[in-house]
N, C-alpha and C positions, 0 to 999 in steps of 0.2 A: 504494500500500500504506500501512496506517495501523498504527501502534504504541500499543496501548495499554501504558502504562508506570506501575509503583507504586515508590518515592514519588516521585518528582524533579520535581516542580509548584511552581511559585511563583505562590502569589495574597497577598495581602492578610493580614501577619499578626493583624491583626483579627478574621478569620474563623476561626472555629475548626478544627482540621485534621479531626475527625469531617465536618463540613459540607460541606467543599469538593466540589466535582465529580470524578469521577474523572478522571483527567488521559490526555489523547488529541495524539499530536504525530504528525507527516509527517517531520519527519531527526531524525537523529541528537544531530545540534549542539545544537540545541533539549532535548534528551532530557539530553545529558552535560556539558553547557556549562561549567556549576559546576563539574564534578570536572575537565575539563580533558583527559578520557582518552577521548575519540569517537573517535579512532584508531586507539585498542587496540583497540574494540567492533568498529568495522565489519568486520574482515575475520570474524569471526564471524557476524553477523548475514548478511552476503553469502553465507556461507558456506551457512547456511541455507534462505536464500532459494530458491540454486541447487539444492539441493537439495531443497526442497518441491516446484519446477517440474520436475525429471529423475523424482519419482516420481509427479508427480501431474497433470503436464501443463498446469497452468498454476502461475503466482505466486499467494504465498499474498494474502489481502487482507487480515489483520489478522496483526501476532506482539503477542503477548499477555505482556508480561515481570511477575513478581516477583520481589522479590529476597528471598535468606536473611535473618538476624538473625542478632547476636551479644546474649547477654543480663549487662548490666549488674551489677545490683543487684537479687534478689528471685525464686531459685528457689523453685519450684513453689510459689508463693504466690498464683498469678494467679487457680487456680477454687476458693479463698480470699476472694477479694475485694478482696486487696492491693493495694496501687500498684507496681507495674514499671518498671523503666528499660533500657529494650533501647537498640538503634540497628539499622539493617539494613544491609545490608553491599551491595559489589559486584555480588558475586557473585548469580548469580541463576537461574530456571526462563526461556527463553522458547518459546514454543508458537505456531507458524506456524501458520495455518487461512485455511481458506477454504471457502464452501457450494458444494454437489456436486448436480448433477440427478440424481436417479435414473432407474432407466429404467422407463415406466410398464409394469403388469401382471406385473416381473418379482417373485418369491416367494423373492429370497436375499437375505439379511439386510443390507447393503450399499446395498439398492435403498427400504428400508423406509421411513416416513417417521420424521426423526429420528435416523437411522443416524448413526456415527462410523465412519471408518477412523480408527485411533489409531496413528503407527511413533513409534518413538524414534532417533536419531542412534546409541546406544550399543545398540551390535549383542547386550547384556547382555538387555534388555529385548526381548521378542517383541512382532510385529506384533499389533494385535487389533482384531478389526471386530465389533459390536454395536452395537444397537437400543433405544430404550426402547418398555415395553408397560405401557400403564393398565391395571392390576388392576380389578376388579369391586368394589374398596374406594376407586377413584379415586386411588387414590395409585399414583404410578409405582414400576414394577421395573424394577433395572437387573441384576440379579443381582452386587453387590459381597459377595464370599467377605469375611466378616468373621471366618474361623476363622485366615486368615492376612492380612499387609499386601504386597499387590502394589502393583506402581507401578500398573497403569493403574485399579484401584481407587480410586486417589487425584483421580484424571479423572474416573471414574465418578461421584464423590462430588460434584464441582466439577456435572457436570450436573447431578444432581439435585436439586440445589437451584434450579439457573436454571429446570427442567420445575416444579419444585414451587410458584415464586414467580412465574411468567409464564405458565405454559401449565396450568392447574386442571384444564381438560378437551379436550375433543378440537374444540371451536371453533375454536382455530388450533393448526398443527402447528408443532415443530422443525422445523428444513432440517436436510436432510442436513448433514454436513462431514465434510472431509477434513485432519488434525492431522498435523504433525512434532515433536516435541519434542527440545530438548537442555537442559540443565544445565551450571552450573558450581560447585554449589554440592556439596559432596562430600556422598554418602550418611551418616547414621550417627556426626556430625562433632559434633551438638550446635549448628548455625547452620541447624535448621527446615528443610532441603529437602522436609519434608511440606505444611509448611503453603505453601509456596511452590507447589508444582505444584498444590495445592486454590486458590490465589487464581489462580492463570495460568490453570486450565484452567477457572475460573468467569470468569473473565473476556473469554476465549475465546468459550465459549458463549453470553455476553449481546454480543461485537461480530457476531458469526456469524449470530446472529435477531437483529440490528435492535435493541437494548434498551439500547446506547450510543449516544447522539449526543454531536455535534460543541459543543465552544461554542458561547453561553456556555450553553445549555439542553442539561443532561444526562435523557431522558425514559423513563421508563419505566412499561408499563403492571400495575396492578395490581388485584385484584378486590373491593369491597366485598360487607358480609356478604351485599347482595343479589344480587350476581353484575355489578353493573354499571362498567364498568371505568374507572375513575380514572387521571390522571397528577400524577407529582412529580415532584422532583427525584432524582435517584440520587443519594446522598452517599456518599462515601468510607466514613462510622459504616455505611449500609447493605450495604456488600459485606463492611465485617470481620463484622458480624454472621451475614453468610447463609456467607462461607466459614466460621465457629465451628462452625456449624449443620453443615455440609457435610462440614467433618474427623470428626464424631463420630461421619457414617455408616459409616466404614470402621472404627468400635471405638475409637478412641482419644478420651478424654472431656479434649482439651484446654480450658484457660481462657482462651485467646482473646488470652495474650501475643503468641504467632509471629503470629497473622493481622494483629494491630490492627499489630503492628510493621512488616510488611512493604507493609501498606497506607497507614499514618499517616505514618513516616516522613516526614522533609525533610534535602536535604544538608549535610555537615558539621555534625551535632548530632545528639543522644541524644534519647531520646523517651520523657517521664514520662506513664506511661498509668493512668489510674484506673478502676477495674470500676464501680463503688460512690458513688452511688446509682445513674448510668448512665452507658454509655462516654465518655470523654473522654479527648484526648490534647493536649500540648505538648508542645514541643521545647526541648531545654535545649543549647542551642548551643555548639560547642566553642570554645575562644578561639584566636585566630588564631597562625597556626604550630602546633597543637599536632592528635595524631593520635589514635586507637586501634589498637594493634597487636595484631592476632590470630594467635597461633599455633596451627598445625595438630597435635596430638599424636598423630596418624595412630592412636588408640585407635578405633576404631570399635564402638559401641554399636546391635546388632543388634536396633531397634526392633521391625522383622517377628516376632521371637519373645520379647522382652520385655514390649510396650506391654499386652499384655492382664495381666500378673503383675506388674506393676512401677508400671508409671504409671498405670493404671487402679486398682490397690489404693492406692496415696497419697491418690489423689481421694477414693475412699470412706472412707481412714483420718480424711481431715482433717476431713470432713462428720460422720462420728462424733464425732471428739473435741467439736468443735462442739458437738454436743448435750448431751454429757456433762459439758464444760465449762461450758455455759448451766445448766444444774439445779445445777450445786455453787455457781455463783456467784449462784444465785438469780435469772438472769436471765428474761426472758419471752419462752416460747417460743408462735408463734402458731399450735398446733394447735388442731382443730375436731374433730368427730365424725367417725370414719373420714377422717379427713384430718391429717396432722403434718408438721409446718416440715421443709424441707432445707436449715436455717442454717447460718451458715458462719462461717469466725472474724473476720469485718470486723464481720458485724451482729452478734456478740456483745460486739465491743468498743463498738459504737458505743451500744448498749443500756445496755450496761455503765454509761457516763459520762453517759446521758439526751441522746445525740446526737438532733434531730430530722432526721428522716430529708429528703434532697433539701438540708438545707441549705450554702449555700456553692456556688462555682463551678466548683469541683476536687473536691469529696467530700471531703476532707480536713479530720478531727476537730480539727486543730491540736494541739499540740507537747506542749502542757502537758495538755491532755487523753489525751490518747497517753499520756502519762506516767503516768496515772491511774489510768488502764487496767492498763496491765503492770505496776504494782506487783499492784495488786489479783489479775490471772492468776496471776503469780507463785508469792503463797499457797495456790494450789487445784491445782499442775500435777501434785501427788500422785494425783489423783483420775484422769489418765489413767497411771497405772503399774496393771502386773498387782498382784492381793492377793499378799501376803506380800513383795515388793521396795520397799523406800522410797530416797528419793529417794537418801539415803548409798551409797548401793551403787552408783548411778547414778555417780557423780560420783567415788565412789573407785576407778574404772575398770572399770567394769562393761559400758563402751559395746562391747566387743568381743563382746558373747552380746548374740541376738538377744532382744530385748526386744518380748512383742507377749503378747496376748489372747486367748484362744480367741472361737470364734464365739459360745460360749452366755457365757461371761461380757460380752462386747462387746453380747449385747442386755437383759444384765441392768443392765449400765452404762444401756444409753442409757432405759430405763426404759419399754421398747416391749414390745408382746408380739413373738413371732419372727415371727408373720403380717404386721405391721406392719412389723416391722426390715427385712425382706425387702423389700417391697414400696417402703418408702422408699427404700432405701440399697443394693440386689442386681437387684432387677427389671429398671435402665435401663445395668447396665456390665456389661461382659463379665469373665470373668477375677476373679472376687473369690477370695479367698482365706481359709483359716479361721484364719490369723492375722493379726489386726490390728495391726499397729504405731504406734498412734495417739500417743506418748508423742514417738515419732522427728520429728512432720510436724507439731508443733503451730505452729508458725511460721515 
């Protein structure tokens, strides 16, 4: 049985953490070394085990771990373009798998090519068996309800990206498989068990077809425009990418903090991640003796009925202000004829101060520039308040009345027509709302 395991790899700090291969180990030891605690894991993981083989008649051949996140320094600034400091945690998703024969000629869904039987350990969570099916648009269906966030939605979601990036057409099929899942990472807690089950169960599906290998060549195949199929390397930067991709199918339009965190990660240290100009992560190492303590405040945040009125409306808030923000500070926005920019507040500052874009190895405008910038925002942050509220009223304790836009003033702000507004800023998230709070989420 193989493990594939996010973050706990040690290669060459030379190598960039986006770069590296995805990390694949045979024990435990190997796996937890560093933390010192493979004693605590195994009776779990055993636990597991036995339990894939009492429902599934053999052992599994891959568990597939991610682990949670705790986040640092830098909420919901990530589909911003901001820099983040997470760390990822212990605790974790892992998902036992293994490929399943179906049986030929038979017509029940289980048997199909591609099929999942999906159980959970947490008798909370229902069994559920489904198929994917190539639409006449070529793009697969899996049917993930995005009216509501189920857990195995989350798995769904994790496939679809693996069918979307390896399997184009009906040349070579998924295998079957047969999944267990269990968790430690508590629902609803604020430490990503979303993103976690999207990178376990994408990572699941790429050991299950064959799409990870073994050191030191990690291989996987992919399609050029002409259809003829290529190999690279699989990097770490390419699975936070496709689980980003992967989360968004279930409705939630995160910025790819949780994934890069749970994937980038390395032990005992924090991880500064940059969006901006493109993904890049380092690790900012804790000093010896010293910890992160996370307390649990047993508040639980009922993302299933939030994320589409809550965390989906931020995203669109803060992409508005953006715009709104670039026109009063005179900056240059790069719309074309029937097409307009979905800037964001990194590339407005960066524009701001005549940052060239790409430069440096971190993305990072540096310190004094930075400084430049936010004076300059500063001046203008009037122009995302409603008409008739200025800033005095803000400050002289105003913050307890909800403070937001209507929809016809937010596209008169952003200087679109409503066909436009719509189609930039409404057309690709679930869940928008007719007031915008954009004054609340500017940084």
């Amino acid at each position: 049985m193989t493990f594939l395991s996010l973050p706990l790899y040690h290669l060459s700090t030379i190598m960039l953490l986006a770069d590296q291969p995805i990390p694949v180990y045979t024990d435990l030891t190997s796996l937890y070394g560093s933390l010192g605690s493979s004693l605590n894991h195994a009776e779990r993981w055993d636990a597991l085990t036995r339990e894939f083989t009492q429902r599934f008649g053999r052992p599994p051949a891959y568990i597939a771990r991610a682990p949670g996140r705790v986040n640092l320094i830098g909420e919901h600034i990530d589909y911003a373009l901001f820099g983040v400091l997470p760390a990822a945690i212990e605790r974790d998703i892992l998902i036992a798998c293994a490929p399943r024969t179906a049986k030929q000629g038979s017509t029940e869904v289980q048997d199909q090519p591609g099929s999942v039987i999906l159980e959970n350990l947490n008798s909370k969570y229902g069994r559920q068996v489904f198929a994917p099916r190539l639409a006449t648009t070529q793009a697969w269906h899996l049917d993930i309800d995005t009216s509501e966030l189920r857990w195995e939605s989350y798995v769904k979601a994790g496939y679809y990206g693996v069918l979307s990036h390896y399997f184009p057409n009906k040349d070579e099929e998924a295998v079957p498989v047969d999944m267990l899942v269990t968790g430690s990472v508590p629902p609803g807690s604020g430490v990503s068990s979303s993103a976690a089950m999207v990178v376990a169960s994408t990572l699941a599906f790429l050991a299950v077809n064959n799409k990870v290998r073994y050191p030191p060549l990690f291989l996987h195949r992919i399609y050029s425009p002409r259809g003829h199929a290529r190999s690279y390397t699989l990097r770490k930067g390419d699975l936070v990418t496709m689980a980003m991709e992967n989360e968004k199918r279930v409705g939630v339009n995160s910025g790819g903090m949780d994934q890069a965190a749970s994937i980038l990660s390395t032990p005992s240290s924090s991880l500064y991640i940059t969006f901006y100009p493109t993904l890049s992560g380092s690790p900012a190492p804790l000093p010896r003796s010293h910890a992160f303590v996370i307390a649990n405040s047993l508040v639980v945040s009922d993302k299933a009925t939030t994320a589409k009125h809550r965390y989906n409306l931020r995203v669109v808030e803060t992409l508005v202000g953006a715009r709104v923000l670039a026109k009063n500070l005179g900056v240059t926005l790069h719309d074309s004829a029937g097409k307009h920019e979905k800037v964001t507040y990194r590339e407005v500052l960066g524009r701001l101060v005549g940052e060239v874009q790409g430069s440096g190895s971190s993305g990072d405008m540096g310190v004094e520039a930075l400084i430049v910038a936010l004076k300059s925002v500063l001046t203008k942050l009037g122009c995302l308040l409603p008409k008739g509220v200025s800033e005095l009223v803000v400050e002289g304790g105003a913050g307890q009345v909800q403070l937001g836009v209507t929809m016809e003033e937010m596209v008169e702000m952003s200087g679109l027509s409503r066909k436009a507004f719509e189609e930039v800023y409404l057309s690709w998230v679930e869940g928008a709302h007719v007031v915008l709070g954009a004054y609340k989420h500017i940084l």
